[in-house]
Structures are given as structure tokens and as C-alpha cells.
C-alpha positions as semicolon CSV with decimal commas, in nm:
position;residue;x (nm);y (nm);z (nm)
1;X;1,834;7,564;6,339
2;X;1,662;7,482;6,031
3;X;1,913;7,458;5,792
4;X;1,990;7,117;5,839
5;X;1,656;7,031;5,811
6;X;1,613;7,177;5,510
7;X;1,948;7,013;5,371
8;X;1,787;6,655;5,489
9;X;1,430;6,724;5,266
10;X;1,596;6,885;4,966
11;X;1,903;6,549;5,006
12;X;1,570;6,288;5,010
13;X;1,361;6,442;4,748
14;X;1,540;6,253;4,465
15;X;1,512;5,967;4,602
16;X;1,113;6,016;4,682
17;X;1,063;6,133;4,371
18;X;1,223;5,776;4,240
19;X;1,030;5,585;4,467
20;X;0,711;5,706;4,304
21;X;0,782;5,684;3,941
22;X;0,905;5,311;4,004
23;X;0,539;5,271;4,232
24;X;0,403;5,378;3,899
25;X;0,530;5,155;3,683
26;X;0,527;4,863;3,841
27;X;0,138;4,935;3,860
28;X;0,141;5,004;3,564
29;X;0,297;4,693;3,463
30;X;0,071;4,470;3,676
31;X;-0,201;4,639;3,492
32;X;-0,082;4,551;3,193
33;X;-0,003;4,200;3,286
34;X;-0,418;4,153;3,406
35;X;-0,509;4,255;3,046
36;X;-0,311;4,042;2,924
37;X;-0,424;3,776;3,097
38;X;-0,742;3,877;3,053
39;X;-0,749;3,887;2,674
40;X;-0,548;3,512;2,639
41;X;-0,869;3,385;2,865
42;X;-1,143;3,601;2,648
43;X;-0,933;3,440;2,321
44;X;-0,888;3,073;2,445
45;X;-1,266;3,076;2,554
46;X;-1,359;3,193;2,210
47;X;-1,179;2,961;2,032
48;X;-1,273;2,667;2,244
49;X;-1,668;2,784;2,157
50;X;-1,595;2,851;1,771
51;X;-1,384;2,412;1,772
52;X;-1,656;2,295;1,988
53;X;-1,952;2,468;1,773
54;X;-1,719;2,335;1,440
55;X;-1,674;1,934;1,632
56;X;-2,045;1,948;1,673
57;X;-2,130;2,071;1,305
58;X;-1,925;1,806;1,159
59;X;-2,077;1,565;1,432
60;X;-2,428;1,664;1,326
61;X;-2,334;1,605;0,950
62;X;-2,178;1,268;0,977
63;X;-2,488;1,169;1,152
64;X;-2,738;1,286;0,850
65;X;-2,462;1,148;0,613
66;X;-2,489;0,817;0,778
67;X;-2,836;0,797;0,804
68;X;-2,903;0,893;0,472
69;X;-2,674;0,649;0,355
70;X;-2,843;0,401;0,565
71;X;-3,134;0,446;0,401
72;X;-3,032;0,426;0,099
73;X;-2,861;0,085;0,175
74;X;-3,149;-0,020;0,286
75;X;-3,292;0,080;-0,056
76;X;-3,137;-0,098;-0,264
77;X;-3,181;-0,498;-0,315
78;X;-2,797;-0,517;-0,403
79;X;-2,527;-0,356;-0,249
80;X;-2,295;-0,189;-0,479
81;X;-2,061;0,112;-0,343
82;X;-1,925;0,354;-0,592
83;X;-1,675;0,493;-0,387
84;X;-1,510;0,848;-0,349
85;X;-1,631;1,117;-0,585
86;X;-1,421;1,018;-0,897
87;X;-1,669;0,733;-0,940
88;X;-1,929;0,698;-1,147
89;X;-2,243;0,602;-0,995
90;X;-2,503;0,456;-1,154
91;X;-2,853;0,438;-1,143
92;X;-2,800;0,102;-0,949
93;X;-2,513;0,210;-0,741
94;X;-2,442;0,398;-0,455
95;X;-2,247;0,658;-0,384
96;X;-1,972;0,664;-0,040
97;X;-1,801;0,973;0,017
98;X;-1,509;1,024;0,260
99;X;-1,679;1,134;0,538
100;X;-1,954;0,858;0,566
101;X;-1,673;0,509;0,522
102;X;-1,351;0,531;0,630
103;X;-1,187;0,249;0,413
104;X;-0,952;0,138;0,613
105;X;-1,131;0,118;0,961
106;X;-1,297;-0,215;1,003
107;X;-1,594;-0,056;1,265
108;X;-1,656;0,192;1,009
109;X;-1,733;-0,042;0,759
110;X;-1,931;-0,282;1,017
111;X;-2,194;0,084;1,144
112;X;-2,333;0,015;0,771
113;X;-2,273;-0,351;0,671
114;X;-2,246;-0,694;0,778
115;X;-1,954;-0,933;0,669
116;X;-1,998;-1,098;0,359
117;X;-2,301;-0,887;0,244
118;X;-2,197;-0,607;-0,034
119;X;-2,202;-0,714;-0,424
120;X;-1,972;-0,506;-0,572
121;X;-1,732;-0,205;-0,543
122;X;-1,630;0,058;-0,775
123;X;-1,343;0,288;-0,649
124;X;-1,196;0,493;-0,948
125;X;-0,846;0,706;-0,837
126;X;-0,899;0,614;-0,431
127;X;-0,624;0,367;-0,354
128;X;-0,372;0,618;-0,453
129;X;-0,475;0,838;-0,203
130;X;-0,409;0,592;0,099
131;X;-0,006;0,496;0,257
132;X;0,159;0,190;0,149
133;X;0,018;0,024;0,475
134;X;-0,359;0,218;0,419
135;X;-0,402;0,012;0,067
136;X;-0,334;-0,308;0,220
137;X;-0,576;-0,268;0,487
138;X;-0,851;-0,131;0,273
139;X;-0,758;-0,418;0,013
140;X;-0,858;-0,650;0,331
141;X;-1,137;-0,467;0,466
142;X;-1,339;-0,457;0,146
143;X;-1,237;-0,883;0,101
144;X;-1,435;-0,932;0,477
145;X;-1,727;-0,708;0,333
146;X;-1,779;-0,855;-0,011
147;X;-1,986;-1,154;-0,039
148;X;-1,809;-1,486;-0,224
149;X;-1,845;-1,416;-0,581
150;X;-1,836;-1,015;-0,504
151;X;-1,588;-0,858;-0,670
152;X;-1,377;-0,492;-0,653
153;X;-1,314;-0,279;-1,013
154;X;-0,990;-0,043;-0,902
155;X;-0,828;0,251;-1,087
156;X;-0,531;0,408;-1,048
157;X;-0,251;0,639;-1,209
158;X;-0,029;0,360;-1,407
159;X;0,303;0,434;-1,275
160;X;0,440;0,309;-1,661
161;X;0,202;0,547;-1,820
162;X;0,470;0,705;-2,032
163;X;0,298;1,052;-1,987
164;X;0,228;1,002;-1,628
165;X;0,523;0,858;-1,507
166;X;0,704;1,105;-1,424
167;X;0,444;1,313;-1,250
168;X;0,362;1,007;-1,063
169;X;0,698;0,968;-0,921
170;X;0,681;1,293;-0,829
171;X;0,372;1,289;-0,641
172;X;0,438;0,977;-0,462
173;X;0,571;0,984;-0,172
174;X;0,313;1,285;-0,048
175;X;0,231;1,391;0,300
176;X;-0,059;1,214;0,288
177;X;-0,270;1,534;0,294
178;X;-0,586;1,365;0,156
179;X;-0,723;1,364;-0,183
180;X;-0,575;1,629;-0,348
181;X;-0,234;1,457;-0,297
182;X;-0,089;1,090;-0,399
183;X;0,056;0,905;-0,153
184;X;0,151;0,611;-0,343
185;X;0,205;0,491;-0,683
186;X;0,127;0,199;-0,855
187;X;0,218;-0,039;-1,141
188;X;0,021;-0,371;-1,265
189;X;0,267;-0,577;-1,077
190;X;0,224;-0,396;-0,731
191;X;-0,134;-0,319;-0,720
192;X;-0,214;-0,688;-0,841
193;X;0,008;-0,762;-0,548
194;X;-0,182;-0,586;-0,290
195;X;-0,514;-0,756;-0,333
196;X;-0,387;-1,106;-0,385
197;X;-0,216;-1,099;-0,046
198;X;-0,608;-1,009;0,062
199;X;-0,748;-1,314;-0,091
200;X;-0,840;-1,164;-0,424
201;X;-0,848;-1,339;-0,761
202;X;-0,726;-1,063;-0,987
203;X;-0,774;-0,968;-1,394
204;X;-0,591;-0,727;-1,490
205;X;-0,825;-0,504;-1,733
206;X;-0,583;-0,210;-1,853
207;X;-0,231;-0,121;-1,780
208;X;0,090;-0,034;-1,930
209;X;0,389;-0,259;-1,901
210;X;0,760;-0,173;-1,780
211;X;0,878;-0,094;-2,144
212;X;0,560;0,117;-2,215
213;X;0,346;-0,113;-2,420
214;X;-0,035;-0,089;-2,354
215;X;-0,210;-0,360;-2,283
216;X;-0,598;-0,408;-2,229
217;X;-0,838;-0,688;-2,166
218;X;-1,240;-0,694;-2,234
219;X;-1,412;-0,589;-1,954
220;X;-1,819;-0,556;-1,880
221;X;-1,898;-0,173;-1,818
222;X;-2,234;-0,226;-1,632
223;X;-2,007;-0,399;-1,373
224;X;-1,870;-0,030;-1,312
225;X;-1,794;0,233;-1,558
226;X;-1,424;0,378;-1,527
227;X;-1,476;0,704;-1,706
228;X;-1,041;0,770;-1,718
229;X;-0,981;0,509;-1,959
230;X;-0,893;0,430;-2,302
231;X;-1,230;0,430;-2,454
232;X;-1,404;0,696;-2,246
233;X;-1,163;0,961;-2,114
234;X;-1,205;1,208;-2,372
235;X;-0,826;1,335;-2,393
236;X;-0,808;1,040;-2,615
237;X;-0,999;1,172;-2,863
238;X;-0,751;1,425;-2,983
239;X;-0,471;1,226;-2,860
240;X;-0,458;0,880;-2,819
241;X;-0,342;0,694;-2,508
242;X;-0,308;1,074;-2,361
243;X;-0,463;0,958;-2,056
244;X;-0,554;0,580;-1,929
245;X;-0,567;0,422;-1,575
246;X;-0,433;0,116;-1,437
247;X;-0,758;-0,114;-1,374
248;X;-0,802;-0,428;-1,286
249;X;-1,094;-0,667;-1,074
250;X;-1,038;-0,792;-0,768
251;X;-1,283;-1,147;-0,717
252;X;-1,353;-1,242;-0,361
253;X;-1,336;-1,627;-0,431
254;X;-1,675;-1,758;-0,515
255;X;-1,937;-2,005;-0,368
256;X;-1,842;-2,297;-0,612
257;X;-1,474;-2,237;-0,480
258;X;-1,550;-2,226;-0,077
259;X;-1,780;-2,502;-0,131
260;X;-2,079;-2,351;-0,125
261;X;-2,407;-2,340;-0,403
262;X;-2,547;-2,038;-0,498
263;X;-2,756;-1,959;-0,842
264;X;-2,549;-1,651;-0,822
265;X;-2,233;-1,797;-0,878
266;X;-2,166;-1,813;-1,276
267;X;-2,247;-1,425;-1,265
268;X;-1,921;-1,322;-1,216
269;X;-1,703;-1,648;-1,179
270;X;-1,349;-1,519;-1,261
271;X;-1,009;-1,673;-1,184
272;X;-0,685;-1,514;-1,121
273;X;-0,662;-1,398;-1,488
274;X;-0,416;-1,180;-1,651
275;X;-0,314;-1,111;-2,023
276;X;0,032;-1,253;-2,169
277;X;0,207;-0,968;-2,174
278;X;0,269;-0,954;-1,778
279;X;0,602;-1,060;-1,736
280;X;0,760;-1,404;-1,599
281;X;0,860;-1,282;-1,283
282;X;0,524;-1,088;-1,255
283;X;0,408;-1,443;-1,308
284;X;0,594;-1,677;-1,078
285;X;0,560;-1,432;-0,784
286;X;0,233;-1,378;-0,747
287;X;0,083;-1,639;-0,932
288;X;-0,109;-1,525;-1,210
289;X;-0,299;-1,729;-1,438
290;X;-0,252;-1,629;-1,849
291;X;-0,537;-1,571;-2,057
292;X;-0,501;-1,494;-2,437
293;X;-0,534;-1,068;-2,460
294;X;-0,813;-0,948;-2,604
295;X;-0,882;-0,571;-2,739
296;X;-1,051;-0,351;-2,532
């Protein structure tokens, strides 16, 4: 009688025996799955704390870099931006880091200044730094800010350097990762370019040509010292020419030329000015005016 019985159990055990250890892991799997889950929510909750503690840190310090800078506008009887950290500021200029004017967003230039209303500008190794399309719209940014008779001193990498050439046309072209990286380079002909399409009078101050000649015209250093230059970068010293910048003023035009009087006017009154070693087609394109070269 209870041999068949006992056949059944002993043909089912198996098969029981199966059943559980699948129960098990499948638990144990679901268990593991929860953790899982778990930790991804603990993780994505800390990291949204840590980016929302680091947006509000950098929130906080734009705010006290603004309002410091405010005040220091405010200051100031003239308005004269040294811009970036490569430029010097003097006593009578201030300084504008990254983080407090974004040169080429109009509203961030109009939270600190009115149109027409800034003296001068200093921006030593800065244009190099923006795209193609970024210089441009800086170039007409800082013509809207700067009063008539204003003018911008710029320095760049000379893409004819004969040292620097070569690096620069290797560094051109960049990612645009910020400062530490070029994203464009520049010769006399195409950075002269780039603020005359804003509006600017140019003079070009200090350049190399395309067959490598040096060229330099007198320029006023209390209208904003260019430290990587002929006469003051001191790599020069032991070897001459071993480092110099393209440099040149752009002049928002003056009262006298839109018509208006001011006694301010014959400050700094210059016309689109370049030495006679530009070349012809450098000439008839963009219109330059020649001036006999004078040593710097």
C-alpha cells in the first residue's frame, strides 16, 4: 500500500527542492535590485545637493564680484577697464575679471554701464581667447560702451611673429576651453579688420609683417601699459624681439567727427592710422590711412 506513495514523494522531491532554490534567488535578486535602486537615489540626491550647494557658491560670488565692482565703478571719475588678468592695471584703472563681464554679452555689459559712458579699455592677450564670431561681437560690444573719443589698446599673439608662428598655428583652432587655450589667431591685417567692421578707427602700434619684418609705431603708455612688448617684456633683454605682441588702438570716432563739442576731444583724437609698411592690399581693403613709422 505505501509503496507507491513513497515512489510519488521521493519522484517530487527534486523538483521541490528546485522550486526553492529558484524562490531563493529570485528573492535574492529582487533584493539586490532594491539596493540598487536604493543607492542610484542616495547618489543622485547627493550629487544634486553637492551642484546645487556649488550653483549657489558661484551665485553668491558673482554677486560680491559685481557689487564690488560696482563700487568701484562708482569710484572712479573715469571709467577705464583693464580687462582679464594679463592686464596691467593701474592706479587709475580697473580691473574686470571673467567672471564679473562677459565680453561678448550685451546685458552683461549694460548690469554695470550705460552706452556711451566708459573712457578707455585695456585688454592685453583676451581676444585670442574668444571664436572667430566671439571677437567680432566683443569688438562691437565694447564700440556701444565706449564714449566718442574712447578708445580700446588690444594685444595679441602676432601670428607673423617668426618665433610664435608656428605655435600659434598650432594653438588656433582650440576647443575653445577658456583661457588657457587659443581659439584664434591673429595678424595686423585681420585683427585691424575686426574692429573696423565695428566702427573703430585703428593705429596699428606693433606688429610683424607677412615677410617677418617688425614694425612699431610711438604709442603713450599711461593710455595702458602692455607689459609683452618690445620695450618691456623682459625676454628681450637677453634676446631681442624673443617675444612681442600684436597691438594696436581701436578709436570710437570722436565728438568733432559725430558732430558734437566736447573739451575732451583733442585728448585722444586719432584717425585710422597705420605705418607704411602695411601692405597695398592691407590698404585698399580696409582702408587704412599711412602715417610716416616712427620707432618705438
Amino acid at each position: 500500500m505505501l509503496g507507491p506513495v513513497v515512489s510519488c514523494l521521493r519522484s517530487t522531491s527534486p523538483s521541490t527542492e528546485s522550486t526553492r532554490v529558484g524562490s531563493s534567488l529570485h528573492n535574492a535578486l529582487i533584493c539586490c535590485i532594491q539596493l540598487h535602486v536604493t543607492f542610484c537615489s542616495v547618489l543622485i540626491r547627493v550629487h544634486a545637493v553637492r551642484w546645487m550647494q556649488n550653483w549657489l557658491g558661484r551665485q553668491s560670488r558673482q554677486s560680491r564680484m559685481a557689487r564690488f565692482l560696482r563700487r568701484k565703478i562708482e569710484s572712479h571719475d573715469q571709467i577705464r577697464l583693464a580687462i582679464g588678468p594679463q592686464s596691467h592695471c593701474a592706479e587709475a584703472w580697473i580691473q574686470v575679471e571673467r567672471d564679473q563681464l562677459d565680453l561678448v554679452n550685451p546685458a552683461s555689459w549694460s548690469c554695470f554701464f550705460q552706452k556711451s559712458s566708459i573712457d578707455a579699455i585695456l585688454a592685453e592677450h583676451v581676444w585670442e581667447h574668444l571664436s572667430e564670431e566671439g571677437g567680432k561681437v566683443a569688438a562691437r560690444n565694447c564700440f556701444q560702451f565706449l564714449r566718442p573719443g574712447g578708445y580700446l589698446r588690444v594685444a595679441v599673439p602676432d601670428g607673423f611673429h617668426p618665433s610664435q608662428q608656428h605655435q600659434a598655428l598650432q594653438r588656433s583652432g582650440a576647443n575653445g576651453m577658456g583661457l588657457d587655450r587659443w581659439c584664434r589667431s591673429y595678424t595686423h591685417q585681420s585683427l585691424a579688420e575686426t574692429f573696423l567692421r565695428a566702427g573703430f578707427q585703428v593705429q596699428m602700434i606693433e606688429f610683424f609683417d607677412r615677410e617677418g619684418v617688425f614694425h612699431s609705431n610711438h604709442w603713450d603708455v599711461s593710455k595702458g601699459l602692455v607689459k609683452r612688448t618690445l620695450l618691456f617684456d623682459e625676454r628681450n633683454v637677453a634676446q631681442p624681439f624673443a617675444y612681442t605682441s600684436l597691438v594696436l588702438d581701436a578709436v570710437k570716432p570722436g565728438p568733432a567727427a559725430m558732430g558734437l563739442e566736447s573739451d575732451r576731444a583733442s585728448t585722444f583724437e586719432l584717425q585710422a592710422n597705420v605705418i607704411t609698411s602695411v601692405d597695398t592690399d592691407c590698404h585698399r581693403d580696409l582702408g587704412y590711412r599711412e602715417l610716416p613709422s616712427e620707432a618705438a
